[in-house]
C-alpha positions as MATLAB code, in Angstrom:
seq = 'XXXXXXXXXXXXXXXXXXXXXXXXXXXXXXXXXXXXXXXXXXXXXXXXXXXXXXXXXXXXXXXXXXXXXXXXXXXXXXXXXXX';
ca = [
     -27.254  -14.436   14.258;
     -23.885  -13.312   15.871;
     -21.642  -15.013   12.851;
     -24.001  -13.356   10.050;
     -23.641   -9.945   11.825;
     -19.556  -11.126   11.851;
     -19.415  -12.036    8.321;
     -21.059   -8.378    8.037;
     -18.580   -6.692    9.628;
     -15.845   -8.416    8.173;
     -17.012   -8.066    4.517;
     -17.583   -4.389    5.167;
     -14.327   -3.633    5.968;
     -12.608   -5.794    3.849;
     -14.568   -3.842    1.020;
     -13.898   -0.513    2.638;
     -10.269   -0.485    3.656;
      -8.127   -3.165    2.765;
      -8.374   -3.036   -0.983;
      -8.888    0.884   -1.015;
      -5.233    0.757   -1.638;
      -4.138    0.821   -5.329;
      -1.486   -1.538   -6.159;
       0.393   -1.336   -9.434;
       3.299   -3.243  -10.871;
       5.469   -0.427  -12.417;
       5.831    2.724  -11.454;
       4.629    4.490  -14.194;
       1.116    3.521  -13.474;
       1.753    4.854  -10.094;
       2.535    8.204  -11.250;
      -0.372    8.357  -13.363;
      -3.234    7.174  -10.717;
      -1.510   10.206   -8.491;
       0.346   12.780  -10.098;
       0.815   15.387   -7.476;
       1.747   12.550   -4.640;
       5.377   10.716   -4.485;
       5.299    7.110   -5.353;
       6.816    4.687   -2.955;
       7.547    0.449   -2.910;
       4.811   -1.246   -0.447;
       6.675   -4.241    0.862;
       3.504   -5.553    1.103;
       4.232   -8.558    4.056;
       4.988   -5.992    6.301;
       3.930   -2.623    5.156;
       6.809   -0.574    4.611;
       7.359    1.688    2.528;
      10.698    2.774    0.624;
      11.611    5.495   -2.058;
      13.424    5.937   -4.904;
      16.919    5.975   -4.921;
      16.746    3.391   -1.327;
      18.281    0.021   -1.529;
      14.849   -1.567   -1.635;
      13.127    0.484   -3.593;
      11.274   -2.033   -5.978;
      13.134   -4.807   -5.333;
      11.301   -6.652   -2.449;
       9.902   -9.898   -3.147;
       6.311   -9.162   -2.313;
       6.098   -5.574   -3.258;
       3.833   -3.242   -5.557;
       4.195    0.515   -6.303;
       1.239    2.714   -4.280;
       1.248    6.321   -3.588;
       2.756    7.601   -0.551;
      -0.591    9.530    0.823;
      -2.968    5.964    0.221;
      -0.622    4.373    1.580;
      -0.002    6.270    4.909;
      -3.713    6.431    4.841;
      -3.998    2.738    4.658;
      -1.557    2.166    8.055;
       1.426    1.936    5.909;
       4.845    3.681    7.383;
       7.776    4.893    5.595;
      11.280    3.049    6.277;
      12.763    4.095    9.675;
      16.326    3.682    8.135;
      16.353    4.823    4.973;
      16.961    1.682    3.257;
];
């Protein structure tokens, strides 16, 4: 009974947070799913993100474009360095 009420749990979040995040592979689709919000890279492995005109801005291996409020919303954090 304790597993089932696991496997529960587990499906509930997984349904509720960790795919509310929109992921998109260019960043006009970005713009379009939130036009008043900034669009940032998700470096998705470990959930930073960077801007436009920053040295890794879209150019991460395992990256997707998101919008900066989802994102922050999802646990994401902006770069601390500005790269």
């Amino acid at each position: 009974m304790r597993f089932i009420s696991f496997v529960f749990v587990l499906l509930f979040f997984l349904s509720t947070h960790a795919f509310a995040l929109e992921r998109f592979q260019d960043e006009q689709g970005a713009q379009q799913h939130c036009p008043t919000d900034t669009v940032a890279w998700l470096n998705i492995p470990t959930g930073v993100m960077h801007f436009k005109g920053q040295r890794w801005y879209g150019r991460t291996k395992s990256g997707a474009y998101v919008c900066l409020k989802e994102g922050e919303k999802e646990g994401d954090r902006r770069t601390r360095n500005g790269q």
